[in-house]
N, C-alpha and C positions, 0 to 999 in steps of 0.2 A: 462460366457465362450462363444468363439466365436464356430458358426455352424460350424460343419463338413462335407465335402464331401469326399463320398465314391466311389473308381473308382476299378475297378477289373482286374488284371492284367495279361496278362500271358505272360511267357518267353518262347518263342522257341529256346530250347537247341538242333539243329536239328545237321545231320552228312550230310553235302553237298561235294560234290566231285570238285575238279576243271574245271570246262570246262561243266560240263554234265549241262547245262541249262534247261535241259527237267527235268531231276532224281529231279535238286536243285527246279525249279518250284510247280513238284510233290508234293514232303513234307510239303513247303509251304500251299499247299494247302489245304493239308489235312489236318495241325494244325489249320487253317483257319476254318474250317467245326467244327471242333472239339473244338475248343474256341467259335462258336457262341452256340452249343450249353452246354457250361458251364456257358454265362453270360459273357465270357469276355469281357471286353470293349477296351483296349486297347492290342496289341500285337505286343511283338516286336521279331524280328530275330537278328543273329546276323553279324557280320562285312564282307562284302563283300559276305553277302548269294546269291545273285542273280548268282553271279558267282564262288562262292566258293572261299577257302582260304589255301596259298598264291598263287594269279595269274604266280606271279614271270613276266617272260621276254613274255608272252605272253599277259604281257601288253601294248606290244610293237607292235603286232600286229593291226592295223585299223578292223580287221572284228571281233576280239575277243572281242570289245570295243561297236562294234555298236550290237552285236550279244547279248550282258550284257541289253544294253540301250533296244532291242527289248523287253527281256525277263522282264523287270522293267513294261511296260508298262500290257505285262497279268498278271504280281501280280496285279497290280493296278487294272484289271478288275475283279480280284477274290476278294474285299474288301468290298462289298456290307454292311452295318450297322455296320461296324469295325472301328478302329482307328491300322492301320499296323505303327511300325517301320522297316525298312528294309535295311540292308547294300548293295552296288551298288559301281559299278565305272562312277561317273560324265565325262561329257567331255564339257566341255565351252571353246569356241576361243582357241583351239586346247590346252588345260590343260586338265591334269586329275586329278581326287579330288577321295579321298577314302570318300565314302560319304555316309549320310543315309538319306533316304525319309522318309517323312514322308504324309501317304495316310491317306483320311479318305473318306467311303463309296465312295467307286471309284473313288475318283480324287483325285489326286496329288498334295496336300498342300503345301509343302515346302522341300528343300531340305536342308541339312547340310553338309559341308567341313569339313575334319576332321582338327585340328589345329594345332594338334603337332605329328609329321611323327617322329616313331622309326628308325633310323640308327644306331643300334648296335646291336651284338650276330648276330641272325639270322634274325632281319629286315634290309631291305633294302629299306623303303617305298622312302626315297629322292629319290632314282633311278628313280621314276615314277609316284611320285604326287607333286602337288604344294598344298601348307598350303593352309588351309581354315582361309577366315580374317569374318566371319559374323555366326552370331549364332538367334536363336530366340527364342521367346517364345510362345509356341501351349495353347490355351486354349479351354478346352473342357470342357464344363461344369461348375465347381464351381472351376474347378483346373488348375493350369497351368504347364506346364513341359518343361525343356529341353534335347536338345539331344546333348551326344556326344561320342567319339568312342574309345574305348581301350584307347589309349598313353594321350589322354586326360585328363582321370582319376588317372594317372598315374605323370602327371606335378606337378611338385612343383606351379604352377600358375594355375591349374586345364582348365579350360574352359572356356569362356565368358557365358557358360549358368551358372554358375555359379554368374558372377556380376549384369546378370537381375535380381536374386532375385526369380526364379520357386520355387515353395513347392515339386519340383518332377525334378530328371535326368534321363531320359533313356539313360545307357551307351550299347552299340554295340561292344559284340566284340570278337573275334580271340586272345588268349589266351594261347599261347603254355604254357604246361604242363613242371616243373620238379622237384623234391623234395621240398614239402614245398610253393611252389608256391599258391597254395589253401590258403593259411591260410594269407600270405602276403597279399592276393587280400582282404582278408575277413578284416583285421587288416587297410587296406588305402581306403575302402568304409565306415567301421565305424566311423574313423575318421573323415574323408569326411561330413557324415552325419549330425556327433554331433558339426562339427565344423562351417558349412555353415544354420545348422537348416532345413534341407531339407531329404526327401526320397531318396532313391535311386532305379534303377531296374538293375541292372545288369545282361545283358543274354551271356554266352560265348558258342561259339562255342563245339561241342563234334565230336569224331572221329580221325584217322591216317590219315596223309599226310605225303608221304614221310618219313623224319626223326622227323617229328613233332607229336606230339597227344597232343590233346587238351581236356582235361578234363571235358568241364562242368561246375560242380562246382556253377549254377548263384546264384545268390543274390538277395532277396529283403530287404532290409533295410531300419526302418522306420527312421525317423528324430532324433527321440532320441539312432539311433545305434544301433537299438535291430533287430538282426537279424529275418526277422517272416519268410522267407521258404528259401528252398534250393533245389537247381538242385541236380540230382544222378549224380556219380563221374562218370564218363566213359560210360555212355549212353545216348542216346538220354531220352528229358522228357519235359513235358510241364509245365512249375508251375506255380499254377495257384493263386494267392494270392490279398485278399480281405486289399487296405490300405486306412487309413482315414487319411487327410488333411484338416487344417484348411487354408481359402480363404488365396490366398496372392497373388496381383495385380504385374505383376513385373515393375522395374524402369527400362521399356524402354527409355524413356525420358531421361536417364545419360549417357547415351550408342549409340554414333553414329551407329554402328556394329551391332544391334540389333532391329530387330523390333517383333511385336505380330501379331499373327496370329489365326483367330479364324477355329473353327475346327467345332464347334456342340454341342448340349447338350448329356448328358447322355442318354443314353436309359434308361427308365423309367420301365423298364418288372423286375418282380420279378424273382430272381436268383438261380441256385438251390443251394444248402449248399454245401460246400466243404469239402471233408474229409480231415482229420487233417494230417499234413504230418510231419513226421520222420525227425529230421535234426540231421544225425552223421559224425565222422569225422574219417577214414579209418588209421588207423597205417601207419609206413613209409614200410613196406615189402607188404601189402595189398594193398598201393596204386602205389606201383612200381610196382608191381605182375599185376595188372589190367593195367597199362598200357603198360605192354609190350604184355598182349594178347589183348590190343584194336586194338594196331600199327603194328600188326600181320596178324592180323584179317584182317586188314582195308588193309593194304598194297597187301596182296594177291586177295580180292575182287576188289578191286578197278584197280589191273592191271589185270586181267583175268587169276588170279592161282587158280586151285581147291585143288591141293595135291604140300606135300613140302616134301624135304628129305634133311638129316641132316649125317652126320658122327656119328657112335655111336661108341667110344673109351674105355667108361668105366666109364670114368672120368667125374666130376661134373657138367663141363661148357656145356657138350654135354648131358648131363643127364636134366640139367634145361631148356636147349631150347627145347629138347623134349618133358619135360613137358608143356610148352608154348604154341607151336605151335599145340599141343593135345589140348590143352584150347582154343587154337585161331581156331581150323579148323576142330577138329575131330579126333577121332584116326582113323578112316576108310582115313585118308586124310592125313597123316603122314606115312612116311618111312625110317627107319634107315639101314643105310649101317655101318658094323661092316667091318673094315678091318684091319686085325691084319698084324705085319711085324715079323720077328723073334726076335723081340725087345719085342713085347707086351706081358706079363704075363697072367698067366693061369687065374686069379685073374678078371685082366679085360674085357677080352673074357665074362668069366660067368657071370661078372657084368653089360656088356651089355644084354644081353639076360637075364638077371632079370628084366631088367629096363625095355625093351621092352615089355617082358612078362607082367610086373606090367600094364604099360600103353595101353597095347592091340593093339600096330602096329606091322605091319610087320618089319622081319630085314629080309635082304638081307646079307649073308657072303660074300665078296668079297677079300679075302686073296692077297697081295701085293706083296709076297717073289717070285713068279716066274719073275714079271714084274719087279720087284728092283735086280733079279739074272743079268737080262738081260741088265739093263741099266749096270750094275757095270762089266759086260763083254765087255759092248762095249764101256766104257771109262777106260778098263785097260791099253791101250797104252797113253792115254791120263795122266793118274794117277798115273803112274808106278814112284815109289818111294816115292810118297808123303805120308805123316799121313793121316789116317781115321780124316776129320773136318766136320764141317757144310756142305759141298758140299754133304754127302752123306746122313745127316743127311734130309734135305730139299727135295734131291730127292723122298725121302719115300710119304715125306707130299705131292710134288707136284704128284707123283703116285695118291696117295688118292683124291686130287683138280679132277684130270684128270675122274676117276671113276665117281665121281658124277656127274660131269660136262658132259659125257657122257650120264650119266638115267638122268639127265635134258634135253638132247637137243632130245633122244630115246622118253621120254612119256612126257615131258611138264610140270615135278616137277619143282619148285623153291628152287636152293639149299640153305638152312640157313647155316650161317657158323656161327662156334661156339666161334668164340676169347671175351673174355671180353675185356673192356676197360682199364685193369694192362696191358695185352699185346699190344694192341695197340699203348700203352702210350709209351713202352717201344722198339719196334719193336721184343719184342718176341712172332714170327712168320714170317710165309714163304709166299712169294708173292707166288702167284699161286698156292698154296697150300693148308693148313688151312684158308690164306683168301681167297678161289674162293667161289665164292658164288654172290645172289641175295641181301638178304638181313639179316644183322648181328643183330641179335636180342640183343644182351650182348656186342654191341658195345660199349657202353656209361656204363655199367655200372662192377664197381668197381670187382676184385675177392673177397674183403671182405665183397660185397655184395650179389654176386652169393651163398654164404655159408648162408647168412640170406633168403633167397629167399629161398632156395631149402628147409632147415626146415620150413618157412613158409608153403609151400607147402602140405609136407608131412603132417603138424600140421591139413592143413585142410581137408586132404583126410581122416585123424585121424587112418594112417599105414607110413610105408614108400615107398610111394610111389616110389622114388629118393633112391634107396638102399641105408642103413645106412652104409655098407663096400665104396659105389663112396662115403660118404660128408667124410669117417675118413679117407682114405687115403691120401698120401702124395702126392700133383700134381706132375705130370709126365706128359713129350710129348713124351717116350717111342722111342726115335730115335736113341739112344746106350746104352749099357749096363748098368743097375745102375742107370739111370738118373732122375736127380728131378728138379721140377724148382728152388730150391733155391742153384743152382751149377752157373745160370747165375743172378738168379735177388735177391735180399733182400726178406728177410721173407715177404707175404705180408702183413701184419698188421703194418710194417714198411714203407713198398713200397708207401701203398696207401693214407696216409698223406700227404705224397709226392710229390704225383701226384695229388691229390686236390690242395695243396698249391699254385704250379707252374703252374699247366696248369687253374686251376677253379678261383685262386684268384693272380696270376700274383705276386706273393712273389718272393723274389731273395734271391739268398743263403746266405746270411747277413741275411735276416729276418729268413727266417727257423731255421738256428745255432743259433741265438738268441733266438728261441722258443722253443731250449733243443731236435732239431732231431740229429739225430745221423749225424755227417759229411761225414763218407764214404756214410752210404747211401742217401744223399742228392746229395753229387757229381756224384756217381754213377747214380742215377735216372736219374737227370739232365740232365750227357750228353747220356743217352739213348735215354730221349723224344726229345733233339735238335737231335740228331742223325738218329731220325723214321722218319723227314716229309715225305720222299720220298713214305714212305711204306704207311704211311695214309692218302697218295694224290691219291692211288689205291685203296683205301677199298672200300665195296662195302658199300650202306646207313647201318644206323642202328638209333633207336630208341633213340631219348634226355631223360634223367633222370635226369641229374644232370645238373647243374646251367650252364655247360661252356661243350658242346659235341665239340670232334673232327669233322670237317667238315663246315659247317656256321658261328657255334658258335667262330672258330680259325681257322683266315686264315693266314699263317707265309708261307712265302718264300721257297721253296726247297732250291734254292741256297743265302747263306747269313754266311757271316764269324762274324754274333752275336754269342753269345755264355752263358748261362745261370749262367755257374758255374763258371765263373771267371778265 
């Protein structure tokens, strides 16, 4: 049996911010201090850590570029008896390369191109990098490795460090987060593994950006596809994991594109013993639940929100983001405004004020009927003869926008607005209204999922936390008499099939009717979501969960005479 060599690994699953070059240096370093003293040998970050992830257009900037390059060069002086992988923005003969270095004990070995640049959903890397055409192989010690970044691992062609022949890949990467994502990664590095005979290290990114959160989740994976440790889902974590490889020289020599680089031996010091680490796998409401209070969390710290306020109606969708935004921020940091109109039942009112009660924030009553007396006074000459429609229904909601939008600009809350992504889908909802707000935390995700969340929820407080009277009742936006939401849109448990379909998997109404949905409500759905662009080209961000979010994920035209339904 051939010798083995043993290298010790660790993944820096860190939460770096965009732009803060000092915060992203920070972490760094400190995982740096903290892997020399576990023994680690080799550590990697992940995709574009130096400067955080996604730069976007401020990679358009020249001093944002040199300002990255600056800050590459102090990691590299923090790396004293280490082997660093580390993501960076390259700049050669005026190109920029989404790239990773790779350092060993203070100087700068070699650098990587990434090769295959994501342009769909929400990447837009061709906008700002040009492919990387060369790859290599690092040898340190008895083992050799290559590197390569996210969409790499991801190719049907994989990587050029793949045709040298390395016992070992370090993949780098930024990894947006959404249903089920976790387990694809895990299912196309096992693959990878058993199919190439090689390890894998996969370190992804953790934290909120924007409409993005990125989960975590890394991998290390031995050759024969056996998973041996795993990142925590939604936090930062260091893993630190012991793999053994047998020698394997790579065939540079086949490979114009590729050369060998030697790195160092092994440090030779005996290491401490690592405790055995846990690797499980989060149910789909646990890990949707967690990432909507990471992208919460993250969203509010990262722009400079201490406290957030929310509409408390009664109703479920404003019932679960307050749960959320408690999980993400505190209840001492959380504020609900209750504002009933002469529409809202006695039922609601009390159900707000249980919930808050439950949850220990403040509610604020702020009753709408004087300021809706008044606007309907002074568009009576305006109005006069017409039906009570939508005009007067919308005024209420845009009253209530107005309120918050107020104690936002008064003490410096972040209003959450409450719409899920049924409404959205659909454009039921009021500009300026129910969607004024900061950030929509149930933007992106389904009303037939707000109901599994909120029993989630409650499941783990182990009471009802989310009053069992908000999940049983019939939705209501409470804007005329009687009213429910299925007077305008289909049952949701019909609706939301539907709006997967069309908007998540780009099905056309021949395919849906063929898959036994119902045709009114398909036609119906249809031309609602062609009919809302308008409305969700003003939404404010809100959080990706599912495969295909409004905003990045689907960018369609306001003005365009397509039409979905035929």
């Amino acid at each position: 049996m051939a010798s083995t060599h043993s290298v010790r690994l660790g993944l820096a699953q860190i939460n770096t911010t965009v732009g803060d070059f000092i915060g992203n240096l920070d972490l760094m370093k400190k995982v740096i201090m903290r892997a020399r003293t576990q023994g680690v040998d080799l550590v990697a970050f992940p995709e574009l850590a130096v400067c955080g992830y996604p730069p976007e257009d401020l990679l358009l900037k020249p001093q944002f570029i040199e300002k990255n390059l600056e800050y590459l060069h102090k990691l590299v002086e923090s790396t004293d008896g280490l082997t660093v992988v580390a993501g960076f923005v390259d700049s050669c003969a005026e190109r920029l390369y989404n790239a990773a270095a790779v350092i060993h004990d203070g100087k700068l070995a070699g650098v990587y191109h990434k090769a295959f640049l994501p342009n769909y959903g929400v990447f837009d890397e061709k906008r700002y990098f040009c492919e990387g055409r060369e790859s290599a192989a690092f040898l340190l010690g008895g083992i050799s490795f290559g590197v390569n970044i996210c969409e790499d691992l991801w190719s049907e062609h994989s990587s050029t460090a793949t045709e040298i022949g390395t016992n070992l890949i370090v993949n780098i990467s930024a990894s947006p987060y959404h249903y089920q994502k976790a387990g694809q990664r895990q299912g196309l590095l096992v693959r990878h593994a058993q199919e190439e005979r090689m390890a894998i290290a996969y370190v992804n990114l953790v934290g909120g950006h924007d409409e993005l959160v990125f989960d975590g989740n890394s991998l290390v994976v031995d050759q024969d596809g056996q998973v041996l440790a795993r990142g925590k889902p939604f936090d930062e974590d260091l893993v630190i994991a012991d793999l053994c490889l047998e020698p394997r020289m790579p065939r540079l020599e086949s490979n114009e594109r590729s050369c060998g680089i030697v790195l160092g031996e092994l440090a030779p010091a005996v290491k401490p013993l690592l405790p055995e680490r846990a690797i499980s796998v989060s149910g789909q409401e646990a890990e949707i639940y967690d990432a909507l209070v990471l992208g919460t969390r993250d969203y509010c710290a990262k722009n400079g929100f201490k406290k957030a306020a929310l509409g408390i109606s009664g109703g479920i969708d404003s019932g679960l983001v307050a749960a959320v935004a408690v999980d993400a921020l505190g209840e001492g940091n959380v504020v609900g405004v209750a504002m009933p109109s002469r529409y809202s039942s006695p039922s609601s009112v009390s159900d707000a004020e249980q919930l808050c009660r439950n949850l220990g924030i403040r509610l604020i009553a702020m009753p709408i009927e004087p300021v809706f007396e008044a606007y309907l006074t002074s568009l009576a000459d305006a109005f006069r003869g017409l039906p009570a429609n939508s005009a007067e229904e919308n005024i209420q909601a845009r009253i209530r926008g107005n309120f918050l939008m107020a104690l936002s600009n008064k003490f410096g809350w972040l209003v959450l607005p409450t719409g899920n992504k049924s409404e959205m889908a659909t454009g039921y909802a009021t500009l300026y209204g129910d969607m004024a707000g900061g950030f929509a935390i149930l933007k992106d995700v389904p009303k037939t999922i707000v109901y599994k969340l909120a029993l989630y929820r409650n499941a783990q407080a182990g009471c009802d936390l989310i009053p069992r009277s908000v999940i049983d009742k019939p939705p209501s936006a409470e804007l005329r008499p009687n009213q429910k939401d299925t007077d305008s849109l289909p049952p949701y448990d019909q609706l939301d099939p539907v709006i997967k379909a069309y908007v998540e998997e780009d099905k056309s109404v021949e395919q849906m009717l063929a898959a036994g949905m119902d045709e009114a409500v398909v036609r119906q759905t249809v031309r609602l979501i062609d009919g809302s662009e308008y409305k969700r080209r003003q939404a404010p961000p809100g959080i990706k969960i599912t495969a295909r979010a409004f905003g990045k994920d689907r960018r369609l035209p306001i003005t365009n005479k397509f039409r979905g339904n035929g």
